[in-house]
N, C-alpha and C positions, 0 to 999 in steps of 0.2 A: 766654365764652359770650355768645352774641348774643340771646336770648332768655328769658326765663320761661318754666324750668318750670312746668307748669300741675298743680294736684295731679291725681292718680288719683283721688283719694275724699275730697271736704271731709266735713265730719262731717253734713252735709245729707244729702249724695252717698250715704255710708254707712251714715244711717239708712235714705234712699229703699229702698237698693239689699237691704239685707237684708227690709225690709217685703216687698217685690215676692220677692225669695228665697223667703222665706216662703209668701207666695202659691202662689207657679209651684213647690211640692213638696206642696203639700197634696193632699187627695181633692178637691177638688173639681176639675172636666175644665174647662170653661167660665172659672173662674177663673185657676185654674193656667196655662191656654192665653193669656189677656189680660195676666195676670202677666209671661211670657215673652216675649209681643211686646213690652211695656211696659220690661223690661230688656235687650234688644236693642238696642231704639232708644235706650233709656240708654247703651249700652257702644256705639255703633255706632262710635265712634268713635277708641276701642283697638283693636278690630278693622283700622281701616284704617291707623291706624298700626303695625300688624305687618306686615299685608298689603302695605304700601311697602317694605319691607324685600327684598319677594321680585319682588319689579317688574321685575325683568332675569333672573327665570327662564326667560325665554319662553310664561309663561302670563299669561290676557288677568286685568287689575285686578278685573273683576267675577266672573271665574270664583275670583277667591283669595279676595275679600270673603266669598264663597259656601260655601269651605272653611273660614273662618277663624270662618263663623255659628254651623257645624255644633262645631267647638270650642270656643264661647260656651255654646252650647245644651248641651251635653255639660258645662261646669263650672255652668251654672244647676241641673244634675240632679242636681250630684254634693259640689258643695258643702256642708261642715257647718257649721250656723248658729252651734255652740256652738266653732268655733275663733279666735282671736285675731286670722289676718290678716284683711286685707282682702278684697272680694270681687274687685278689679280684681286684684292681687297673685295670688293663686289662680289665677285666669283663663288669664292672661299663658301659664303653660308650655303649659295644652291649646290654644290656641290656634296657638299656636306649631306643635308637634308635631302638629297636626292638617294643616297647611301644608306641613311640612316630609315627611309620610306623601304625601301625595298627589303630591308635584313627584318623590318618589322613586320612588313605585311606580307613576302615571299621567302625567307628564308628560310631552309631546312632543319628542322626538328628531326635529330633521328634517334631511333630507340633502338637496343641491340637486342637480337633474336632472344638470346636467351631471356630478356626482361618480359617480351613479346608475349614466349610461350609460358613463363612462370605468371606473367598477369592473366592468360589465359585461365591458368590452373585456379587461381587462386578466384577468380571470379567464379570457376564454373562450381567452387568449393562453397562460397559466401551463398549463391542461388540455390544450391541443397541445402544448407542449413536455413536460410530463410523459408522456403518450400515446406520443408518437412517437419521444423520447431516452433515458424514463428516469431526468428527473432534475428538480431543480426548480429555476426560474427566476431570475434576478436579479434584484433588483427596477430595475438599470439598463437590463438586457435589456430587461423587460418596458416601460419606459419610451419605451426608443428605437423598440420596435415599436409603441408605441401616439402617436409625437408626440408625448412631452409627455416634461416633466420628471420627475426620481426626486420632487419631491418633490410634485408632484403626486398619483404615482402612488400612493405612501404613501397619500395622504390617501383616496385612490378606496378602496385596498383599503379602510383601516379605516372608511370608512361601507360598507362592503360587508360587515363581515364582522356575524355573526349578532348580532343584539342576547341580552345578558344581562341577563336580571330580577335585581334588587338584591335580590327576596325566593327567589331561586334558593339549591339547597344548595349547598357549597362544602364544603370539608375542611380542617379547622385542621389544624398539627403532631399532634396526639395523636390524628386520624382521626375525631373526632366531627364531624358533620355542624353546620355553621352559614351565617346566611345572609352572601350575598355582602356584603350593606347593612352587615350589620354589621362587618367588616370596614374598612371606610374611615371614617373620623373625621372626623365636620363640625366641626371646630374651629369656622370661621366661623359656624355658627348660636348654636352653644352660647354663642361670643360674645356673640353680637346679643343673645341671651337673657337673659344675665347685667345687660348694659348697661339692658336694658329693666326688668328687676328692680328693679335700682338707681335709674336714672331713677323711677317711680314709687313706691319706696319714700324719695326723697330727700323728692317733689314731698308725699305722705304728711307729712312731716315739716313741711315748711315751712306746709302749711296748718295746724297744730296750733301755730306761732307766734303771738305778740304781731304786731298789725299794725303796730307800728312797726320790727317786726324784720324782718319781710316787706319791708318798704321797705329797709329796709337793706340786705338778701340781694338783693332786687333790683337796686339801684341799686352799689353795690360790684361784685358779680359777674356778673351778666347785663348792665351797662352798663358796665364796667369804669373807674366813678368812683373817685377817690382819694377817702381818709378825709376830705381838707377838704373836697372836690365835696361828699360826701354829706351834710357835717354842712352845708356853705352850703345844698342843694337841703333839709335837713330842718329847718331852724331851729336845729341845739343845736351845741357845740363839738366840734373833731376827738377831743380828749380822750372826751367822749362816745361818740362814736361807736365811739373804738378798746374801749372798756371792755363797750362793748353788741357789739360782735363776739368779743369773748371767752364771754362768754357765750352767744352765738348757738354756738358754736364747743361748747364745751361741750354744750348741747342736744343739737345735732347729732349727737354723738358718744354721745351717752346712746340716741339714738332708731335709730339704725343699727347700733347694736352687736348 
């Protein structure tokens, strides 16, 4: 690891964050409203660290920041003050899901002209020969009349062919109506999610360390120094050192369980 994790919520962090919680759910409108920009601007910054995540969906960085608010604002509403985790910890899924809701069901699909008009062509080829034979096309036939390659042509038809909504019905094996979306399994987000869980609920941890362990966890694991580096960069012996990573280790495993 080339870096420090940074925690999600020092115990500062998590007092701020539930006072302002607190605020941004009461009756009062004015309050509550200042409260919610005030943790906004706090969290602004998990926000974009999800929203990097989805950076090569084809949607622009400010337009996901935008969705990823609307998910922030949505866990500042819904948040209960009297549970255990964290407020960052919380956050993380609607956020996520709120990202992940919109690249599914508004995100842009775009085809380039020339696939446009070669699907064009190739359709308007497939409908005379149908028309006039009776039968349907090859897709090498339809190639060789249109100049271009099969696999070209492939490519024309399917930006040609209708778009299907992800929240469209569909029909399982046993005929109940379900939507298409659900069907297909983003492994890869579910991932990213987990990761980020974890990632903050490590960074959680380590701020709740002795500052000299926090050096340790640093300089060991994020700088990848040997037990004598650490112990020469910290003043005490390797013996130390190994003795105070067990313990760290122990911690660890107490606070992640």
């Amino acid at each position: 690891m080339s870096e420090m994790i940074q925690p999600a919520e020092s115990r500062v962090g998590y007092e701020f964050n539930r006072e302002l919680l607190s605020r941004a759910q009461s009756g009062d409108e004015t309050d509550a409203m200042r409260a919610t920009e005030l943790l906004l601007d706090a969290n602004r910054g998990l926000v974009r660290s999800i929203a990097m995540r989805f950076r090569d969906r084809g949607v622009d960085m400010e337009d996901l920041m935008q969705i990823g608010t609307i998910g922030m604002i949505k866990a500042i509403r819904s948040f209960d003050l009297e549970r255990g985790t964290s407020f960052s910890t919380y956050a993380v899924p609607l956020i996520f899901g709120e990202i992940r809701r919109y690249i599914r069901d508004e995100g842009p699909i775009k085809v380039g002209r020339y696939y446009k008009r070669l699907g064009a062509m190739i359709m308007n080829e497939r409908a005379r020969i149908l028309s006039s034979e009776g039968r349907e096309a090859h897709i090498d036939e339809l190639a060789e009349l249109c100049s271009v390659s099969p696999e070209e042509a492939a490519i024309a038809l399917d930006a040609s062919s209708p778009i299907i909504s992800l929240s469209d019905k569909a029909f399982s094996t046993d005929g109940e109506g379900v939507e298409v979306g659900a069907l297909i399994p983003d492994v890869e987000s579910e991932t990213e999610l987990e990761r980020l869980r974890d990632k903050i609920a490590l960074g959680e941890a380590i701020s709740q360390m002795p500052s000299q362990w926090q050096k340790i966890v640093l300089l060991r694991y994020y700088r990848d120094m040997t037990q004598q580096q650490t112990a020469d960069a910290l003043g005490l012996s390797q013996v130390k050192i190994s003795r105070e990573e067990k313990k760290i280790v122990e911690f660890l495993r107490e606070k992640l369980s």
